[in-house]
DRENDRENLUM-658428 format. One record per residue: residue in three letters; x, y, z of N, C-alpha, C in turn. Coordinates in pm, whole numbers. Layout:
['ALA',[X,Y,Z],[X,Y,Z],[X,Y,Z]] ...
END
This chain:
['UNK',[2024,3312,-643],[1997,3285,-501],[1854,3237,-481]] ['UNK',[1762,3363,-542],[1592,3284,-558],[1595,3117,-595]] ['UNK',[1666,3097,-664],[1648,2953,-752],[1710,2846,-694]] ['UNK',[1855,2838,-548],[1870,2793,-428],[1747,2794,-358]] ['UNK',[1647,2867,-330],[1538,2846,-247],[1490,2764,-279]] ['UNK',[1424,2776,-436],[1317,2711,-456],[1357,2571,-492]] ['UNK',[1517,2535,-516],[1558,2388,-486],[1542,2316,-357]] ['UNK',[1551,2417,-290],[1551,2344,-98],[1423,2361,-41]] ['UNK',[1328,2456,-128],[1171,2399,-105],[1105,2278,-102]] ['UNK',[1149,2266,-281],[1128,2160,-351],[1167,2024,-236]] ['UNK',[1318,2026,-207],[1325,1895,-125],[1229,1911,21]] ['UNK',[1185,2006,75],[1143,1992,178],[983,1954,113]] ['UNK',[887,1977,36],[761,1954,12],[814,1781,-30]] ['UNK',[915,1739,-121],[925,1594,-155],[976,1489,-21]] ['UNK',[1019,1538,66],[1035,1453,188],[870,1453,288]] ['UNK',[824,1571,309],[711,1597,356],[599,1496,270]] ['UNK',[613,1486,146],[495,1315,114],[594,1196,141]] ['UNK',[717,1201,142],[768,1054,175],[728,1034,317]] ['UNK',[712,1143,409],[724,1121,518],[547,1079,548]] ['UNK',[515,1110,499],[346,1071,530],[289,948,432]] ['UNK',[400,868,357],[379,714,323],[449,646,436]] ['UNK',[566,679,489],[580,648,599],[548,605,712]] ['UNK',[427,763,773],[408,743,860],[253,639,832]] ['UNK',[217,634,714],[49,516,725],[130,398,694]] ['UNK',[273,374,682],[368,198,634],[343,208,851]] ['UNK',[387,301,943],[382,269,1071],[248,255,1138]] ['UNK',[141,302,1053],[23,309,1094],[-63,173,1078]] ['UNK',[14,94,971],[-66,-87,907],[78,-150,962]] ['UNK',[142,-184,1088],[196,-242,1074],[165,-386,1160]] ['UNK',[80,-378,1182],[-22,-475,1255],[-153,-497,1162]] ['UNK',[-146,-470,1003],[-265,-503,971],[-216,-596,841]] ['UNK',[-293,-737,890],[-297,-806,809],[-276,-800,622]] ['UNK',[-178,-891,592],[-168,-860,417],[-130,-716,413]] ['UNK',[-125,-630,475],[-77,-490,460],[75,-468,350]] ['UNK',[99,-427,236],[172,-388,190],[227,-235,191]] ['UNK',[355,-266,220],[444,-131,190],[413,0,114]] ['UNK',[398,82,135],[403,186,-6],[565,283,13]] ['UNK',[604,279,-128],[730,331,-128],[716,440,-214]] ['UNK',[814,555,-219],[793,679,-321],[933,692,-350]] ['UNK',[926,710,-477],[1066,778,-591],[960,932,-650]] ['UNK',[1082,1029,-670],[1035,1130,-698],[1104,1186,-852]] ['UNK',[1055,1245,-939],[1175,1284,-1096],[1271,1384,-1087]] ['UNK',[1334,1414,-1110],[1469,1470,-1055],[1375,1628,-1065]] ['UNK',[1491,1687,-929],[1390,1834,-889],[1502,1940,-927]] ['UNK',[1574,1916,-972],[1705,2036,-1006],[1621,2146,-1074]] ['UNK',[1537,2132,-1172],[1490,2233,-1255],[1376,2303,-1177]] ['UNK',[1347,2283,-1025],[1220,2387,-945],[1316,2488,-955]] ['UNK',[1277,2649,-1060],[1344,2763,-1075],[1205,2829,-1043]] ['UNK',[1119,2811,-976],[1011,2891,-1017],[880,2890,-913]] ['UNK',[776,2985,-837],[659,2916,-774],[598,2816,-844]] ['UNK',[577,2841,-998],[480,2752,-1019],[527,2593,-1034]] ['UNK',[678,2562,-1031],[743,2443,-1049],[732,2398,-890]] ['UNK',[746,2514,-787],[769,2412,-659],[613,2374,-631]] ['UNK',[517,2450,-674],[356,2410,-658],[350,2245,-722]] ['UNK',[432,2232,-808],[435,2087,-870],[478,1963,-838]] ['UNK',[580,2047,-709],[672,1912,-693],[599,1773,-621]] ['UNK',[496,1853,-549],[377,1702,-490],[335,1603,-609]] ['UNK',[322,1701,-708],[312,1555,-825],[383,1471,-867]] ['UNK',[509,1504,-817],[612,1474,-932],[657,1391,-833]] ['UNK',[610,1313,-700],[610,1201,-631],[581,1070,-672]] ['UNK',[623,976,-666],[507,851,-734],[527,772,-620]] ['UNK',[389,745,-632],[378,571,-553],[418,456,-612]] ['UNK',[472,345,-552],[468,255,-556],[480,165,-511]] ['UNK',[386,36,-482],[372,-92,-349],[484,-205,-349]] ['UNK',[528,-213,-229],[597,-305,-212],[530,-478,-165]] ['UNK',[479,-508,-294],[463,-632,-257],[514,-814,-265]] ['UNK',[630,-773,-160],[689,-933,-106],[600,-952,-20]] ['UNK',[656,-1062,19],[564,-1131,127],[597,-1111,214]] ['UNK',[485,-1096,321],[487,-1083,485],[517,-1199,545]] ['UNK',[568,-1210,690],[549,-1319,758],[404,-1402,754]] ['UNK',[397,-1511,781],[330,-1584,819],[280,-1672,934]] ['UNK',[181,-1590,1028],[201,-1658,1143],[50,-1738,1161]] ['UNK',[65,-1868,1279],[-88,-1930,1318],[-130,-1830,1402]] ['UNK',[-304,-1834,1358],[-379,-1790,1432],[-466,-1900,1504]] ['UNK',[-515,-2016,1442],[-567,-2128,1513],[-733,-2057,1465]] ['UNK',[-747,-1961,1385],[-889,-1957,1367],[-961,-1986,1232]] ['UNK',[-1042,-2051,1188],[-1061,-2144,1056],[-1077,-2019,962]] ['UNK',[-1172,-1921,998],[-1147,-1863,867],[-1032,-1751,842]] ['UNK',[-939,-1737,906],[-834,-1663,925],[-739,-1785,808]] ['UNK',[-673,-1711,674],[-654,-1745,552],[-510,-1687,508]] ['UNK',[-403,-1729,493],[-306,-1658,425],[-260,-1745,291]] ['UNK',[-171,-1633,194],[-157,-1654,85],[37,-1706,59]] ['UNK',[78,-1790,33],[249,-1790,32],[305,-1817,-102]] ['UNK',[322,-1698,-147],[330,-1714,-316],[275,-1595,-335]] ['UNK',[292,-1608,-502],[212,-1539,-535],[70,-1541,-549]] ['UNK',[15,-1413,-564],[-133,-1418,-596],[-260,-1331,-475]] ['UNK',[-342,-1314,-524],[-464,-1251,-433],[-598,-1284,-478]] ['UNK',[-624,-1297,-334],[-794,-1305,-312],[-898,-1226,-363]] ['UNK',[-968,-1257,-414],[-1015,-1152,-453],[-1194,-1142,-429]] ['UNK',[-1234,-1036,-375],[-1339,-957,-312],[-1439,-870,-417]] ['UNK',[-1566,-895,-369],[-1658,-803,-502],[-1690,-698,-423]] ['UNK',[-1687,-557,-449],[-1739,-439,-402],[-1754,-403,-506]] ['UNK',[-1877,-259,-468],[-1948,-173,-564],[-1863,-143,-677]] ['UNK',[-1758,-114,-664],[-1679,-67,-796],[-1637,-161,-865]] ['UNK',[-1681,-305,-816],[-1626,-432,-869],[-1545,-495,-832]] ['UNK',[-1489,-610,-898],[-1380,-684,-808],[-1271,-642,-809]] ['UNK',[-1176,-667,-667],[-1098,-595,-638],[-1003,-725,-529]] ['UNK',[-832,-681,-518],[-773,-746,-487],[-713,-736,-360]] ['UNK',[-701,-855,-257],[-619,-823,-139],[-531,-948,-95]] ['UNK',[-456,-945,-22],[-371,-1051,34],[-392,-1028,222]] ['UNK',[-499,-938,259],[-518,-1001,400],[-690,-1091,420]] ['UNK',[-622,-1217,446],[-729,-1328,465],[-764,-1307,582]] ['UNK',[-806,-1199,673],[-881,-1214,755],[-1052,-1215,770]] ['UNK',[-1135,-1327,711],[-1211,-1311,703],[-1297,-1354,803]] ['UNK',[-1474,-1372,767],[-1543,-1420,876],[-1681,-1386,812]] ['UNK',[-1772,-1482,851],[-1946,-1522,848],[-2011,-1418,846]] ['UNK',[-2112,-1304,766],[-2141,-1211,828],[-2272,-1318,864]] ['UNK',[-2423,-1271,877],[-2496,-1275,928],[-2632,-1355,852]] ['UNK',[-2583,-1330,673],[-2636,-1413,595],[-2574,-1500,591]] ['UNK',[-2422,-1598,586],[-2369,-1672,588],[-2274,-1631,469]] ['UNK',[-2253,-1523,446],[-2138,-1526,342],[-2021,-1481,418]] ['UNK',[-1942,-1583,310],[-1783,-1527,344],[-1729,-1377,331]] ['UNK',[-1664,-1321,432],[-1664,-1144,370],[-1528,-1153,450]] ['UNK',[-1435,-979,354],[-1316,-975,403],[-1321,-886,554]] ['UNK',[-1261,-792,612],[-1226,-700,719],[-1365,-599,660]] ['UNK',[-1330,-533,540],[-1443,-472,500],[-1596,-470,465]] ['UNK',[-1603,-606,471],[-1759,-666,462],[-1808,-698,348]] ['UNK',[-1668,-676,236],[-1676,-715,86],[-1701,-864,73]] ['UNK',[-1789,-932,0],[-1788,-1098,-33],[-1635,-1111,-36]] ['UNK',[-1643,-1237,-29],[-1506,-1346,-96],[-1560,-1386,-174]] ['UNK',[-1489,-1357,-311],[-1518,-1502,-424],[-1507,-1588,-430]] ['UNK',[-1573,-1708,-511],[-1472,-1829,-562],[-1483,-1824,-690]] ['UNK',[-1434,-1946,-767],[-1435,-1943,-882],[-1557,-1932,-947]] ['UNK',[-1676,-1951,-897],[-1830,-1955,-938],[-1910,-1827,-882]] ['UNK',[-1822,-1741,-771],[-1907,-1585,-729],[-1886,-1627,-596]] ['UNK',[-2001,-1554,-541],[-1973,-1557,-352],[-1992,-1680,-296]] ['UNK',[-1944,-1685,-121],[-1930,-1809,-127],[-2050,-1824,40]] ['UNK',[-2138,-1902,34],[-2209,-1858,157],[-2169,-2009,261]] ['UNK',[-2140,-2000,334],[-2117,-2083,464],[-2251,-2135,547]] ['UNK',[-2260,-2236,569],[-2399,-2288,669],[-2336,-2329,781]] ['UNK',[-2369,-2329,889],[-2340,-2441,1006],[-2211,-2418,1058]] ['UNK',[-2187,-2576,1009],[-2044,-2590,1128],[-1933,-2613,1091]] ['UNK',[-1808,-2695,1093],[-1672,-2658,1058],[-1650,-2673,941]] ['UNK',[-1548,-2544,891],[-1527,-2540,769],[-1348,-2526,793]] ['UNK',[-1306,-2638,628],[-1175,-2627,643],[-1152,-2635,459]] ['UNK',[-1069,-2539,481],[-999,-2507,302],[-884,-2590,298]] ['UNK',[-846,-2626,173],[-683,-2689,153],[-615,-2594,91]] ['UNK',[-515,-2686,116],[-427,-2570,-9],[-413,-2507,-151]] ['UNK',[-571,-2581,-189],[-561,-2548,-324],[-696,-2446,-307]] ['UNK',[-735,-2417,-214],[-837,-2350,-169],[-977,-2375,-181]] ['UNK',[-986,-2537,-210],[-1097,-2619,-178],[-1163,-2578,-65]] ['UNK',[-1295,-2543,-68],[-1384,-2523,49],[-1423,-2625,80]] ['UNK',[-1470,-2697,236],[-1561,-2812,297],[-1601,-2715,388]] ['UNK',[-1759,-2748,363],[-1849,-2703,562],[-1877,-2838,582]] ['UNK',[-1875,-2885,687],[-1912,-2987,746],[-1883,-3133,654]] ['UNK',[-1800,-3124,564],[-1742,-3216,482],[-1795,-3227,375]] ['UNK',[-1889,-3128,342],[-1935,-3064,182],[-1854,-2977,108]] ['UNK',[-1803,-2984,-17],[-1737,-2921,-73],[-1821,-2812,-151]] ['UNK',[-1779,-2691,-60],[-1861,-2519,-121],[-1828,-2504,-313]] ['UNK',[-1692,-2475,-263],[-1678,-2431,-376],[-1470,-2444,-384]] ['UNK',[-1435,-2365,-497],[-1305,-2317,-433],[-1252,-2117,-462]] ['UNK',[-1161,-2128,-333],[-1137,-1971,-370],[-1089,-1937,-479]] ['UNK',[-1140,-1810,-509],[-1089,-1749,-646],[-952,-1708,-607]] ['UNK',[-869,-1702,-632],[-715,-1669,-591],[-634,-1600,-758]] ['UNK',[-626,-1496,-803],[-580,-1423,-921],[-417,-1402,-912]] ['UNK',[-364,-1359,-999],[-218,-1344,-1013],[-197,-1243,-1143]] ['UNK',[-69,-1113,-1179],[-73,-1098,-1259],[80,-1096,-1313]] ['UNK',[32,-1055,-1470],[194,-1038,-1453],[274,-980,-1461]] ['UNK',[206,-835,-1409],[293,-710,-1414],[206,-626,-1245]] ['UNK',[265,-668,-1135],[171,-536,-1007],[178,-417,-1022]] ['UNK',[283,-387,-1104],[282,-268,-1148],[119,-198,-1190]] ['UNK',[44,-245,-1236],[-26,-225,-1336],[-208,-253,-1188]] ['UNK',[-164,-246,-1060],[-248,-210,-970],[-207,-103,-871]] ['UNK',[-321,-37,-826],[-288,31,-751],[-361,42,-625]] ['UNK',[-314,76,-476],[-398,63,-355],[-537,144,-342]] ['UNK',[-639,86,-322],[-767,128,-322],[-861,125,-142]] ['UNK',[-892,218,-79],[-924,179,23],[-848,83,163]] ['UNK',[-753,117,156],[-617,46,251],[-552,-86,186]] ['UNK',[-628,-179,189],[-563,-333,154],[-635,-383,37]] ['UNK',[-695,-295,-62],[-794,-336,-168],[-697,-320,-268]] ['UNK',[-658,-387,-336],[-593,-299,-536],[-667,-310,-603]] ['UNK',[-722,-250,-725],[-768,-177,-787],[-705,-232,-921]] ['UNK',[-723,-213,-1070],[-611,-195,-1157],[-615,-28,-1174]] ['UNK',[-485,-1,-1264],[-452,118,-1303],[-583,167,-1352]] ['UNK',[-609,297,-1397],[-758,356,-1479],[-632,322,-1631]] ['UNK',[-751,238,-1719],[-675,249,-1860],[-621,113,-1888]] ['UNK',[-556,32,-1764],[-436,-71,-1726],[-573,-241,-1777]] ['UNK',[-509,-287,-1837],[-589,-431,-1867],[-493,-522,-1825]] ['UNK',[-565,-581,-1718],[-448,-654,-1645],[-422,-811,-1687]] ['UNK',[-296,-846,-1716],[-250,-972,-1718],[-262,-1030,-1696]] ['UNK',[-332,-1183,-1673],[-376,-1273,-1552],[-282,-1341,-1625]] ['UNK',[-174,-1417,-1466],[-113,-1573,-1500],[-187,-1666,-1403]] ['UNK',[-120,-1778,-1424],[-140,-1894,-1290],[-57,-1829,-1171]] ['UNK',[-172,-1830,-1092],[-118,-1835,-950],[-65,-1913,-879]] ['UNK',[60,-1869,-833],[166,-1966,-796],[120,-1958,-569]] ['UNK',[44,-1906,-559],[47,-1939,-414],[-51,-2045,-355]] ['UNK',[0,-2112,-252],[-73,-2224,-203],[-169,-2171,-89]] ['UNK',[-257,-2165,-4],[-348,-2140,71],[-331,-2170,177]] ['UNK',[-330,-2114,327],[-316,-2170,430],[-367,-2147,555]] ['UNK',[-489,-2246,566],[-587,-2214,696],[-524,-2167,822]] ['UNK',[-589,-2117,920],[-564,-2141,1063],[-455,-1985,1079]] ['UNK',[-434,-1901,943],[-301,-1852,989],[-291,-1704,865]] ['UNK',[-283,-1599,893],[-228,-1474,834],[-132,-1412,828]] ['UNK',[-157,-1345,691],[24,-1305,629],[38,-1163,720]] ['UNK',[127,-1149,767],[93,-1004,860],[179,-889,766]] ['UNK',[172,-792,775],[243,-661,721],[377,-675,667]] ['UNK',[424,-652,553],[579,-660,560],[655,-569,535]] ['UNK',[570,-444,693],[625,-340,686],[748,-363,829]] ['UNK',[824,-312,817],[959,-376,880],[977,-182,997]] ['UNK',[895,-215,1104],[882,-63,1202],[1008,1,1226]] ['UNK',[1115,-99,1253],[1250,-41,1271],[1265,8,1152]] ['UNK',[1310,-35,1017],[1342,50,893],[1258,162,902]] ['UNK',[1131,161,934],[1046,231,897],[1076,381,992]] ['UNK',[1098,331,1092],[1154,466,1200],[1267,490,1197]] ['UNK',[1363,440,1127],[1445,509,1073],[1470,557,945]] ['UNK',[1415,564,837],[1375,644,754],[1281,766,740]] ['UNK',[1198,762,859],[1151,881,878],[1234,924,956]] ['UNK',[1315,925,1044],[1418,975,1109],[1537,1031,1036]] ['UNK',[1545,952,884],[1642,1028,794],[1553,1175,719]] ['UNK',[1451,1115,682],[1382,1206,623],[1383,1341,727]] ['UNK',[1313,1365,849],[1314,1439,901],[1420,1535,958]] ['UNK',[1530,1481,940],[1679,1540,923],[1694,1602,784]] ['UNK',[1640,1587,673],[1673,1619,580],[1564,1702,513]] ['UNK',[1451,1734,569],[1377,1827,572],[1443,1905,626]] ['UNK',[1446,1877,776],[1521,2041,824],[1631,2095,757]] ['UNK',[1760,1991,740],[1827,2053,655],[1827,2169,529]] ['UNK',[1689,2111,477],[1655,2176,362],[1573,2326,385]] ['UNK',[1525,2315,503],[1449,2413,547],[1596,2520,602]] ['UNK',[1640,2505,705],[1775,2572,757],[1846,2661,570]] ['UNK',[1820,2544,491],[1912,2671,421],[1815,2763,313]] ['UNK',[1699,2710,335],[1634,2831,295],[1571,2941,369]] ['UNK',[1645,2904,478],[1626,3041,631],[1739,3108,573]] ['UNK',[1856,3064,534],[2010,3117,527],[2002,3208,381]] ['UNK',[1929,3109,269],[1970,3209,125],[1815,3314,138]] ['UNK',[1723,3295,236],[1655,3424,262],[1689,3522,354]] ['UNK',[1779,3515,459],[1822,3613,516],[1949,3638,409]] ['UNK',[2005,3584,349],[2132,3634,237],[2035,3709,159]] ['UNK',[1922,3711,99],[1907,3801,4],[1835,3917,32]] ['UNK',[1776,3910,166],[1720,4059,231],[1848,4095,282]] ['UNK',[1914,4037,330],[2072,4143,310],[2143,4236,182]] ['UNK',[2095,4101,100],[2126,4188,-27],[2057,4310,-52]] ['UNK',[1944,4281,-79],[1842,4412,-108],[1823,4520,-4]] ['UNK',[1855,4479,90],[1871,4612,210],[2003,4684,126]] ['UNK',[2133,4613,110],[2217,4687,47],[2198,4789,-87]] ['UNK',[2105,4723,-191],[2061,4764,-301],[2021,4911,-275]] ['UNK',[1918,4864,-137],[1839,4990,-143],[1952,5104,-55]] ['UNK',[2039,5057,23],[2072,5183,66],[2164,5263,22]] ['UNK',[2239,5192,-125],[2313,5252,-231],[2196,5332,-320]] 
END
């Protein structure tokens, strides 16, 4: 009967992290390049024990769903999306690092920077902007004022597996993971961003399953704990 509990624990702590990738997939669903995060968990039949259900949060895994988002115009030059494969890629302190939301913009020295204030690369390092209109192609040729900057660095690999989300819309590689570089198959496209391709209806209804199935799981470990202080009330009054 103990070991019924600690199975219907187990599912209630493993829905309780699905439900909180969930609820931050409803929390970016308005944020640019935003990818999915999805969770599979390793089979929980064997929680017989406290110290196995203390485990079961580990025994969650992440993993990003990255298809592509819509693509809509914004009409603003440095507003950038990606259609294909591949990502932009940004230098911060921990080094370079990967994203697919092109919302960028000028800071104050004239460099290109993402949402976070990280540079944009190109193929030669950061990329600094002077003056007045700037327009990229699709191969991510830079022009300011009909000078050619540079072009964007744009990466690809060939396993995503082998990144993981860093700071909301940043990837990272794995710790250990030496990542694959192929040719990047995506073309570049001014004026316009890839938006989230987190899908709110699925999304509220999967936490709507989940949360049914927490309780479920909770309800019957109300039931095999009042069954076994029944029991032991009996024990004791024989």
């Amino acid at each position: 009967m103990a070991g019924g509990m600690y199975t219907s624990g187990a599912g209630m702590v493993a829905r309780q992290v699905w439900q909180n990738a969930v609820a931050d997939n409803l929390a970016n669903t308005s944020t640019p390049g935003f990818k999915a995060t999805r969770v599979f968990s390793e089979v929980l039949d064997n929680v017989q024990s406290a110290d196995a259900l203390r485990a079961v949060a580990d025994k969650q895994h992440y993993f990003t769903d990255f298809s592509q988002g819509m693509v809509e115009e914004t009409g603003r030059d440095l507003d950038l999306a990606l259609q294909g494969s591949g990502f932009f890629v940004v230098q911060t302190p921990q080094g370079e690092r990967y994203t697919r939301n092109g919302n960028f913009s000028r800071d104050n020295a004239g460099l290109l920077v993402d949402a976070s204030g990280a540079p944009v690369l190109s193929d030669s390092g950061p990329i600094t902007l002077q003056g007045g209109r700037v327009v990229i192609d699709n191969t991510g040729e830079i022009f300011s004022d009909g000078q050619p900057v540079g072009r964007l660095a744009v990466k690809n690999f060939e396993s995503t597996a082998g990144l993981i989300r860093e700071g909301g819309n940043h990837f990272a590689p794995r710790p250990g993971v030496v990542l694959s570089e192929v040719p990047a198959k995506a073309g570049v496209r001014q004026n316009a961003l890839e938006r989230s391709n987190v899908e709110s209806l699925d999304e509220v209804v999967r936490m709507t399953t989940l949360l049914r199935e927490y309780e479920a799981s909770q309800r019957m470990v109300r039931l095999q704990s009042e069954a076994l202080g029944r029991t032991v009330n009996e024990l004791i009054q024989k």
